[in-house]
C-alpha positions as CSV (number, residue, x, y, z in Angstrom):
1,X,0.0,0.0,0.0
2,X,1.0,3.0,-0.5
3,X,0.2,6.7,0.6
4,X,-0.1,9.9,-0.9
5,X,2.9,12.7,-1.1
6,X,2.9,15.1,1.5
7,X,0.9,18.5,0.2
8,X,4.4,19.8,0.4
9,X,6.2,17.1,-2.5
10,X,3.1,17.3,-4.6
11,X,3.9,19.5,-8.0
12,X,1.2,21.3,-9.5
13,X,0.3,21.5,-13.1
14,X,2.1,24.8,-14.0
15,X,-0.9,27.4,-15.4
16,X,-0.3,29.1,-18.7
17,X,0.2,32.5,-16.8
18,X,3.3,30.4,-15.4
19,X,4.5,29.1,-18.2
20,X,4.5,32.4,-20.0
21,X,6.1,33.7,-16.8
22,X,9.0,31.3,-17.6
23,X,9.3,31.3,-21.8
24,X,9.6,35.7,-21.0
25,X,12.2,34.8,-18.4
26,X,14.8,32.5,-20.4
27,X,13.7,34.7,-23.3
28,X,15.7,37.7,-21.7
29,X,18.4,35.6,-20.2
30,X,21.0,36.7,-22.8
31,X,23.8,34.3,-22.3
32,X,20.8,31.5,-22.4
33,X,20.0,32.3,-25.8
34,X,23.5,33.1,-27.3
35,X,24.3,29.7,-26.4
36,X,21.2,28.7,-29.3
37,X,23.2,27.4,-32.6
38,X,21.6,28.5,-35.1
39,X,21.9,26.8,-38.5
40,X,20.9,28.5,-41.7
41,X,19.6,25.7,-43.6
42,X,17.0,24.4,-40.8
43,X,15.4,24.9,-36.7
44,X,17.8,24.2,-34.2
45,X,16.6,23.5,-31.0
46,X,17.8,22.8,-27.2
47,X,15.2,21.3,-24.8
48,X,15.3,23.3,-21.5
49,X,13.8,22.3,-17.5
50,X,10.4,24.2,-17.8
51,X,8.3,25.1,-14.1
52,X,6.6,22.1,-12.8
53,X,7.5,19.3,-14.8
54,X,6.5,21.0,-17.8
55,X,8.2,20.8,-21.5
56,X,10.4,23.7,-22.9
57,X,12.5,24.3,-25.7
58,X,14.8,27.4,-27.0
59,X,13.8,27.0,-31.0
60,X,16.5,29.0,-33.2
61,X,14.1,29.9,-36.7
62,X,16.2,30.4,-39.8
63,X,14.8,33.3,-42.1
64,X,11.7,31.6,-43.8
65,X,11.2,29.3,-41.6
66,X,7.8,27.9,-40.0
67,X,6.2,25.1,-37.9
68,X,3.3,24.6,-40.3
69,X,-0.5,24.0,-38.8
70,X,-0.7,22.1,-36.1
71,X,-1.9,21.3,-32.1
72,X,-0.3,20.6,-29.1
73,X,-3.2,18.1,-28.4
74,X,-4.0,18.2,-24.5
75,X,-1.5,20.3,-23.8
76,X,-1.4,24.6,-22.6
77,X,1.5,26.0,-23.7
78,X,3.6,29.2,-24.4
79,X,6.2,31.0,-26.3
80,X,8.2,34.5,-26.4
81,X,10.2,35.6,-28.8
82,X,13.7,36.1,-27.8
83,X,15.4,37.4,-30.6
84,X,14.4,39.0,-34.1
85,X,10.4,38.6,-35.0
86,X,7.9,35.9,-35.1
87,X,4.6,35.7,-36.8
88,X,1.6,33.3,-35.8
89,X,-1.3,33.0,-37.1
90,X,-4.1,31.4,-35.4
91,X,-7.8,29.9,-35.8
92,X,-9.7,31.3,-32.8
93,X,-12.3,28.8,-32.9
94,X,-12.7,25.6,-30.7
95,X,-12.1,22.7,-33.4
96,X,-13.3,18.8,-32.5
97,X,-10.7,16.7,-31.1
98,X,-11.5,13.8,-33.1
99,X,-13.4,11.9,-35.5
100,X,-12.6,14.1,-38.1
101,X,-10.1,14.5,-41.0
102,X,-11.3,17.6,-43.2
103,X,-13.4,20.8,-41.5
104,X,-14.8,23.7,-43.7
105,X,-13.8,26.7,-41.2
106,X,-16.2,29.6,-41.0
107,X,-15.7,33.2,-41.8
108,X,-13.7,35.4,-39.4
109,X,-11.6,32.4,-37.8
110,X,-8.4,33.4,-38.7
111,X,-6.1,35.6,-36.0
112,X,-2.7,36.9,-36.8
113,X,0.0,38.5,-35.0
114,X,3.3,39.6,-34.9
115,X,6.0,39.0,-32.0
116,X,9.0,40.9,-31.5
117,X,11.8,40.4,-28.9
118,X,10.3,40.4,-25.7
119,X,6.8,39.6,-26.8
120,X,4.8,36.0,-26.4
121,X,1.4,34.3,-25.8
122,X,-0.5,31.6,-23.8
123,X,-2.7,29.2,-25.1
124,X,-4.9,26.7,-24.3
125,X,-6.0,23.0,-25.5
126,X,-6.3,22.2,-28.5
127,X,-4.9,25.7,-29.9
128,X,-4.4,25.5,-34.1
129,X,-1.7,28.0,-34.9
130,X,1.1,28.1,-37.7
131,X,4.4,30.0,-36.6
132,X,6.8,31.4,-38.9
133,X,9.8,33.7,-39.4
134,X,9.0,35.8,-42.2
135,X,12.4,37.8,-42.0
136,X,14.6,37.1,-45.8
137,X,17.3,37.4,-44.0
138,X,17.7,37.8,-39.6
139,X,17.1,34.3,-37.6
140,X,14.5,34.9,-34.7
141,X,15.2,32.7,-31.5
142,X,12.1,31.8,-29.2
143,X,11.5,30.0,-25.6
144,X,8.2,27.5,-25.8
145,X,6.6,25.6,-22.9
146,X,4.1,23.1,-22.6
147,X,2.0,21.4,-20.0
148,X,2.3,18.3,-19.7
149,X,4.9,17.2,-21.8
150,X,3.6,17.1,-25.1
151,X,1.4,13.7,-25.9
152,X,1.4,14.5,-29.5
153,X,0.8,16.9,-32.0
154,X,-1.7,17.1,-35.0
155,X,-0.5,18.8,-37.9
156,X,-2.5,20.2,-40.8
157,X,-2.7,21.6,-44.5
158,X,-4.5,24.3,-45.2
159,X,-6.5,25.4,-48.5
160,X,-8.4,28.9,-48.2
161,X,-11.2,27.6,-46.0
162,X,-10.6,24.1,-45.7
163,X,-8.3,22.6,-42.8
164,X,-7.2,19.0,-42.8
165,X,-5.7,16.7,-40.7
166,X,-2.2,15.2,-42.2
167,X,-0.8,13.5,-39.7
168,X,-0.4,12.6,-35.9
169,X,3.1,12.2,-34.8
170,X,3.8,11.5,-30.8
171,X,6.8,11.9,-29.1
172,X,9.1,8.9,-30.3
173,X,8.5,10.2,-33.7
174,X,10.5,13.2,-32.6
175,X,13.6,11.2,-31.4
């Protein structure tokens, strides 16, 4: 048998206020994100200790560069940018978790914005974004956070309207 933690040993989900709280504080450690590599061809990427048992990364974006569409499944997250300027755009509309491969999005969905040094957001579940740097020639650098750890991620094409889902990759994928 076994019994429960103390109150005092037990961790607690980190909220996305918290997480943001973290990405905006390794986002202005300066040594932190000088240490990034940053390749010119593709993302480089160095996973950090996030709050709370919670997933982070410090993401060096080439000029160009995006994610794609995609989901961070049952996961909140953040990001700040750290260096140079991200874009993301963003459906603002609660999409179904499942059961579905193609959706018809309706009018007005679509949010975009722009992230300079300094800058981030939280999200929620099941948050569909895209981010990219759209600089032709500066690299950006970003922190990211998730909690928990990410279980997967959904990515998507987009066509005007239409949104589809690709593929489903989980985290040994990633390895």
């Amino acid at each position: 048998m076994s019994l429960p933690a103390p109150a005092s040993a037990r961790v607690t989900a980190p909220t996305q206020a918290e997480l943001l709280a973290f990405a905006r504080r390794a986002a202005a450690d300066t040594t932190l994100v000088s240490s990034l590599p940053l390749d010119p061809q593709g993302r480089t990427w160095v996973r950090l200790d996030g709050p709370g048992g919670s997933e982070a990364w410090l993401i060096g974006w080439p000029p160009g560069t995006g994610t794609g569409w995609h989901d961070h499944a049952d996961s909140v997250g953040a990001f700040v940018t750290a260096a140079g300027e991200l874009k993301e755009n963003a459906l603002a509309a609660r999409l179904p978790t499942h059961a579905w491969r193609t959706l018809e999005l309706a009018d007005g969905v679509d949010r975009s914005r722009r992230l300079t040094a300094g800058q981030g957001r939280a999200f929620g579940r099941h948050h569909v974004h895209e981010v990219l740097n759209e600089s032709p020639d500066r690299h950006a650098v970003s922190v990211h956070a998730y909690y928990p750890p990410l279980p997967l991620m959904r990515r998507y094409s987009r066509t005007g309207p239409v949104l589809r889902l690709e593929q489903v990759e989980r985290p040994e994928d990633w390895q």
